[in-house]
MIKEVO-942444 format. One record per residue (C-alpha): x, y, z; residue in three letters. Coordinates in steps of 0.5 Angstrom, whole numbers, padded with zeros to 4 digits, always signed. Layout:
BEGIN
XYZALA...
//
This chain:
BEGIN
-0239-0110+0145UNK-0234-0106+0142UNK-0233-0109+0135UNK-0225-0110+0131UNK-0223-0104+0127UNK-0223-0105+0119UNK-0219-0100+0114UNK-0221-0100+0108UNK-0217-0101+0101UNK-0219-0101+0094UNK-0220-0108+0091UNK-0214-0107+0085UNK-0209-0106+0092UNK-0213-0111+0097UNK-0210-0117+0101UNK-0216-0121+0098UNK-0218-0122+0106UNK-0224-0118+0108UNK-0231-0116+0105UNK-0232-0114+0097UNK-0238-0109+0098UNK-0240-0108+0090UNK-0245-0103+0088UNK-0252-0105+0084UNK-0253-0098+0082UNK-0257-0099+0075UNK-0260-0091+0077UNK-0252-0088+0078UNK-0252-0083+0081UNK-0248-0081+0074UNK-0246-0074+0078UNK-0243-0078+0084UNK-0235-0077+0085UNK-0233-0079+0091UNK-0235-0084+0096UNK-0235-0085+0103UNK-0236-0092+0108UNK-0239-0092+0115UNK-0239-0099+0118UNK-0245-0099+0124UNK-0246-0103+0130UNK-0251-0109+0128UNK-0252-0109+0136UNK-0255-0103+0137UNK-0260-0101+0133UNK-0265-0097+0136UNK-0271-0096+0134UNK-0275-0089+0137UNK-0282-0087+0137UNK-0285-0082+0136UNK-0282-0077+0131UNK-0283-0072+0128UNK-0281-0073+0121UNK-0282-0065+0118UNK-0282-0059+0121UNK-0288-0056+0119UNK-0293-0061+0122UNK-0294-0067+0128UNK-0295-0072+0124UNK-0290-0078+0128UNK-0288-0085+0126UNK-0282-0090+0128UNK-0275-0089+0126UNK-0269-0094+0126UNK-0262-0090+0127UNK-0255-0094+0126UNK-0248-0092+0130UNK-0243-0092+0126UNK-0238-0096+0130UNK-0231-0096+0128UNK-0228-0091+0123UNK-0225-0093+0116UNK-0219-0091+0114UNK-0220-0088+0107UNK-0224-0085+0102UNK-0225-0086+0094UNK-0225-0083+0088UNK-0231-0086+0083UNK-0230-0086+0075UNK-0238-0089+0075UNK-0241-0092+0081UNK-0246-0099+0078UNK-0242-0105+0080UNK-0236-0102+0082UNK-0233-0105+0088UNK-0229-0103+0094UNK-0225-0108+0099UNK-0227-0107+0107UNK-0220-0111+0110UNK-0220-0112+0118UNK-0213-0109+0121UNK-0215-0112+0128UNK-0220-0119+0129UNK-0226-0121+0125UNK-0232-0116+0124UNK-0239-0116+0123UNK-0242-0109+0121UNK-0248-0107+0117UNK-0246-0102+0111UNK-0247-0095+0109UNK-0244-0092+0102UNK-0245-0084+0101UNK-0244-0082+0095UNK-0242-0074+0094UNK-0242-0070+0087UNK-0236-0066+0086UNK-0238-0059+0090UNK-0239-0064+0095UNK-0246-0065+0096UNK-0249-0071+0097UNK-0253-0075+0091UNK-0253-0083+0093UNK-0253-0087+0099UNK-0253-0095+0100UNK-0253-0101+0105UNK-0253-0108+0104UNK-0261-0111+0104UNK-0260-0119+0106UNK-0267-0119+0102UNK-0269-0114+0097UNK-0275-0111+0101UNK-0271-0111+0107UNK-0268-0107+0112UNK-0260-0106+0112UNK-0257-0112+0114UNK-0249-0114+0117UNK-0244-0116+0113UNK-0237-0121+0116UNK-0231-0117+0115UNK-0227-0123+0117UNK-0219-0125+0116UNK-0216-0131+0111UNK-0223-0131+0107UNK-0226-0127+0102UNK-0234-0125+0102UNK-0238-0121+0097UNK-0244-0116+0099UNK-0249-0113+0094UNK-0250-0106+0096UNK-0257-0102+0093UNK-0255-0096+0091UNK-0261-0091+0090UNK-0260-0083+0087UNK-0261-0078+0093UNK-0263-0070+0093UNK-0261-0067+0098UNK-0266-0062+0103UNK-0265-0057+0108UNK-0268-0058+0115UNK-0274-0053+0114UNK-0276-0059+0109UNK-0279-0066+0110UNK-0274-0072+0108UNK-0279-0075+0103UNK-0277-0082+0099UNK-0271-0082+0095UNK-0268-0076+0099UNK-0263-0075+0105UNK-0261-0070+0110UNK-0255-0067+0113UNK-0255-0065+0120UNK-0248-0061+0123UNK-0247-0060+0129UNK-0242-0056+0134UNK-0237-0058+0138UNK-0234-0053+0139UNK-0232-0054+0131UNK-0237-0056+0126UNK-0238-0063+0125UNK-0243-0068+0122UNK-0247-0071+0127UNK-0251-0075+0122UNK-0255-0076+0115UNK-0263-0077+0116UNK-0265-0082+0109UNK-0271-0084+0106UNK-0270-0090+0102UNK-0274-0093+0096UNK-0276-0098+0102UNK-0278-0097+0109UNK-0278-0092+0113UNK-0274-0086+0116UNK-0267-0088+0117UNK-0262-0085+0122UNK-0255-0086+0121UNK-0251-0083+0127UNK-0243-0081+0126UNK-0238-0080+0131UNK-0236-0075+0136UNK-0229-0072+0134UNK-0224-0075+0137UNK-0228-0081+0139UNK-0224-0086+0134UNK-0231-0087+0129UNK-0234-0090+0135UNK-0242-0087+0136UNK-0244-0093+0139UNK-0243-0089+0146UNK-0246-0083+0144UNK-0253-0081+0147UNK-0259-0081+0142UNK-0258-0073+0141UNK-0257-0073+0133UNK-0258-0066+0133UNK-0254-0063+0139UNK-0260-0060+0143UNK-0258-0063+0150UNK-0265-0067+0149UNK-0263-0073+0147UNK-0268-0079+0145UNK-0269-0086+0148UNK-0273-0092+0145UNK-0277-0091+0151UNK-0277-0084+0152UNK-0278-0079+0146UNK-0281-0075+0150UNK-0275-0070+0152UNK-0274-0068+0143UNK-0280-0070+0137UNK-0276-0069+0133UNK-0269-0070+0134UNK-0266-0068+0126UNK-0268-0061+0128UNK-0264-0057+0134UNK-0269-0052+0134UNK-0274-0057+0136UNK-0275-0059+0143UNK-0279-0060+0149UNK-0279-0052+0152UNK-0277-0049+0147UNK-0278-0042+0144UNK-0284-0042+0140UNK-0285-0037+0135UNK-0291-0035+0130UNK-0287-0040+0124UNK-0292-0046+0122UNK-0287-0050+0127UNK-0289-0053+0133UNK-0281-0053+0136UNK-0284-0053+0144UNK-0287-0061+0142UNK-0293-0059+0145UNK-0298-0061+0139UNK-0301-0054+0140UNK-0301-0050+0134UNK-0303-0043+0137UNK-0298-0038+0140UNK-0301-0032+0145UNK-0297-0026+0140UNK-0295-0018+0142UNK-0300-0014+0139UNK-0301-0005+0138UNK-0307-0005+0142UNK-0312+0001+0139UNK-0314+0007+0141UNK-0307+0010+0144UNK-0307+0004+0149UNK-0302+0006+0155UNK-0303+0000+0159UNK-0297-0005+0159UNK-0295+0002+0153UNK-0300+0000+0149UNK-0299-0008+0148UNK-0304-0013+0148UNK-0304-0020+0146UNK-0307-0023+0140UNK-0307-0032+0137UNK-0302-0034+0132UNK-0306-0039+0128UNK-0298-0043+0128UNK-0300-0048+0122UNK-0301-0042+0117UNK-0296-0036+0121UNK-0303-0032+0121UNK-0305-0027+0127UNK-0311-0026+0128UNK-0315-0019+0128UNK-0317-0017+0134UNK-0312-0015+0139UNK-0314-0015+0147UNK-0312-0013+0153UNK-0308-0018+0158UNK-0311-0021+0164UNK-0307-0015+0167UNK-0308-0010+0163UNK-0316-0011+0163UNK-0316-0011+0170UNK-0312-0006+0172UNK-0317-0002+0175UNK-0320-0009+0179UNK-0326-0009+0174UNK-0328-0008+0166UNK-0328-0010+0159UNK-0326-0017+0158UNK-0323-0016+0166UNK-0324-0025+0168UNK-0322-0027+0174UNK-0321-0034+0178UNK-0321-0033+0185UNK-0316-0039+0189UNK-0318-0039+0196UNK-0312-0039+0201UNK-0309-0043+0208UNK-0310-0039+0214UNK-0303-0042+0217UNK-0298-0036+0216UNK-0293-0036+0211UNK-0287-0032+0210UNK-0288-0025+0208UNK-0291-0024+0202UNK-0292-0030+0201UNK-0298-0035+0201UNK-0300-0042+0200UNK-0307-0043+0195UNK-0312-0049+0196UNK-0311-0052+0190UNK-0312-0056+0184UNK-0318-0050+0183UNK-0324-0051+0178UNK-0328-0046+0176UNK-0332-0044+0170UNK-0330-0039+0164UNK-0336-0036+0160UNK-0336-0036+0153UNK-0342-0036+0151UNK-0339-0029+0145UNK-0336-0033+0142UNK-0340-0041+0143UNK-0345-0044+0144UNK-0348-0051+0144UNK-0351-0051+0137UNK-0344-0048+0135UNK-0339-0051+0140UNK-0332-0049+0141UNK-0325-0052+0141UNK-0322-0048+0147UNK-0313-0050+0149UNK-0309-0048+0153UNK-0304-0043+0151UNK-0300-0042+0157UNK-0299-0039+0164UNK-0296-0034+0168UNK-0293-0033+0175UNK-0291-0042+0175UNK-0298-0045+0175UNK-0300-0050+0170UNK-0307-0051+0167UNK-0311-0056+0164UNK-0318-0054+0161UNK-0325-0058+0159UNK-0331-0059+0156UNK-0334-0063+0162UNK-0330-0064+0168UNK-0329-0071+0167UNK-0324-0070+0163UNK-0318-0065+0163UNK-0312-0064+0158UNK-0308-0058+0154UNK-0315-0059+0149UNK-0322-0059+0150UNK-0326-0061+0144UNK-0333-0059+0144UNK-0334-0053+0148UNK-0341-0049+0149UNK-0343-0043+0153UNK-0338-0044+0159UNK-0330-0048+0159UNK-0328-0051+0165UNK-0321-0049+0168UNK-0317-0054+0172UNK-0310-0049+0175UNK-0305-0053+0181UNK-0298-0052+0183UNK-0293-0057+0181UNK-0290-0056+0187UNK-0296-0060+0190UNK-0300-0057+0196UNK-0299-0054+0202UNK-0293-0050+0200UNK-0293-0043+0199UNK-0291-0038+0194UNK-0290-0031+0193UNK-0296-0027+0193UNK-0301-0024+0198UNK-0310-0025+0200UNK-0312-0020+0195UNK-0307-0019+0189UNK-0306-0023+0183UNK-0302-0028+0184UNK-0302-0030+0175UNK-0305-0031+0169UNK-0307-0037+0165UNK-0308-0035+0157UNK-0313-0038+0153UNK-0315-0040+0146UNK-0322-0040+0143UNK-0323-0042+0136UNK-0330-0042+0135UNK-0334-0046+0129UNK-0331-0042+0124UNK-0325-0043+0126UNK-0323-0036+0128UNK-0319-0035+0134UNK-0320-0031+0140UNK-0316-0029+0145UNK-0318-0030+0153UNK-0315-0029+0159UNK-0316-0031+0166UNK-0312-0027+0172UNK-0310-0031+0178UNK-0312-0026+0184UNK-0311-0030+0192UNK-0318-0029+0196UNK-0317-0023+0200UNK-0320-0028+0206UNK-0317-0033+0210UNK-0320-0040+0210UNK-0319-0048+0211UNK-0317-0052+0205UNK-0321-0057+0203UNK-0318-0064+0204UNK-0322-0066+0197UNK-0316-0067+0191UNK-0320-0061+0189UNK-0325-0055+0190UNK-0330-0050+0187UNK-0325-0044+0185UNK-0331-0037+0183UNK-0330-0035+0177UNK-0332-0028+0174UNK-0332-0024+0167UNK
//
């Protein structure tokens, strides 16, 4: 629903039509000089789980965003902030609104906010900007600091999030009032008119936007460098929303190396930003000569009908059993996840082959691993009987909690065979 238009006027120069919105603001901010009114939409109002709600962590919950949705026509000067009033008039039909005051100090930083709480408790309530009558609201109004985005929004702080289109413009203000949790309010385009009610829930500008059903595409959508897919780095941040806080890291391999010009992998421990110690061969690198230290190879077997040149279809999904029994055993279990892959496949890992996920918990002397093709079966890839058809990437933290790297080559069986009509199928394993 599109809602009417409303200008805002000082009280002293009002039509007494409209809605006084007066400021209960006993803790100021005493710094406060300038202020600023977004009217959001009471129709909409979505409320997304789950969210991260700071960068260094995976700790989630529900927020509530609120879609400024039209604009108003001015902004003010302040000489003190506790019980002074401004005059909401509407200039088109009656409007119903729910208010939010930002409040900036004279550098321009933010400092205060307020919203009108029908109960004290309460979440932010609707006012009625109406013609020929005369309403008052009492806006709670608390002292705000204002944090950067490598920061968590704690109680009684407030978040800026810019974006660009092409130009600079604020997106939105992420808030953490005294009461309730995490606020979200959503400002317009430009150009749009003051209208963010047509936005799509992509607050900051990373072409992954949130639904109240679906937050899967972005866990954080205050931070554009957080995402599903995103490059992750060794930085204690999680920014690919995958929950795993490991990164497989370039090393110097020792020894003067000169495989892969002597780069090797190691484990980045993502919730300290430590690397482990010991740097090893990859999967390639180890079994470059077919076998040797730390060589591990899963064989995939194949079908017999032809597929294009230099190409091959795999039965899949494959399990097979990994030993790491040197850094595991049953009186001292491992966790073993899931790094990542090479050459398209996914894979899955677990401690028995009930169940399979990115982590397994629990795991003594053997893993077991679970690749497939997300394309499905019965399509062919690139890849001949023979060679290596890619990689799968492992991290074992052992009872001590040390990481270990582990890496498994994909190699196509050098033999024709018949695919098994079973879901899935025993895949030989080796290293």
């Amino acid at each position: 629903m599109r809602l009417a238009a409303a200008a805002l006027v000082l009280a002293a120069c009002g039509t007494e039509q409209g809605a006084y919105l007066v400021m209960d603001a006993p803790d100021g901010p005493a710094t406060a000089k300038t202020y600023e009114i977004v009217l959001a939409s009471p129709d909409e109002i979505p409320v997304i789980a789950p969210q991260r709600v700071t960068p260094t962590g995976t700790a989630t919950e529900t927020v509530t965003y609120y879609l400024q949705a039209t604009e108003v026509s001015a902004t003010g000067t302040l000489a003190g902030v506790n019980g002074y009033s401004i005059l909401v008039e509407p200039t088109g039909g009656d409007g119903t609104y729910i208010p939010f005051i930002l409040l900036r100090d004279g550098a321009g930083a933010l400092v205060g906010m307020g919203t009108f709480r029908a109960t004290d408790q309460g979440a932010p309530a609707p006012i009625l900007v109406k013609k020929n009558e005369v309403d008052r609201y009492r806006l709670t109004v608390e002292p705000v600091a204002e944090v950067t985005d490598a920061m968590a929004v704690d109680v009684r702080q407030a978040l800026t999030v810019s974006c660009q289109d092409p130009t600079p413009f604020t997106s939105g203000i992420v808030w953490r009032p005294r009461v309730g949790g995490e606020l979200r309010v959503v400002l317009a385009e430009p150009g749009a008119n003051g209208d963010a009610t047509t936005r799509d829930l992509d607050l900051d500008c990373d072409g992954h936007a949130v639904a109240p059903n679906d937050a899967a595409a972005d866990c954080d959508d205050t931070r554009a460098r957080f995402h599903a897919g995103a490059t992750e780095v060794c930085d204690m941040e999680d920014t690919n929303c995958d929950d795993i806080r490991a990164i497989a890291v370039p090393c110097q391999l020792p020894g003067g190396a000169t495989c892969n010009m002597g780069m090797g992998v190691a484990v980045c421990d993502d919730t300290t930003g430590t690397i482990s110690s010991t740097c090893s061969p990859d999967p390639t690198c180890a079994c470059i000569n077919g076998t040797g230290s730390g060589c591990r190879v899963c064989v995939l077997s194949h079908e017999t009908n032809a597929p294009p040149p230099n190409e091959t279809v795999p039965c899949q999904p494959g399990i097979g059993q990994i030993g790491i029994s040197l850094y595991c055993s049953g009186g001292s279990p491992c966790t073993v996840q899931v790094l990542g892959t090479h050459g398209g496949w996914e894979a899955k890992v677990s401690a028995n082959q009930a169940t399979f996920g990115p982590v397994a918990m629990n795991v003594g002397s053997n893993v077991l691993l679970k690749v497939r093709r997300p394309e499905g079966q019965h399509v062919a890839i690139p890849g001949q009987p023979g060679h290596p058809v890619g990689a799968v990437d492992l991290d074992v933290i052992d009872a001590q909690g040390a990481h270990h790297y582990v890496g498994i080559e994909l190699q196509m069986d050098a033999v024709d065979t018949v695919c098994p009509i079973a879901s899935s199928y025993s895949m030989p394993c080796s290293g």
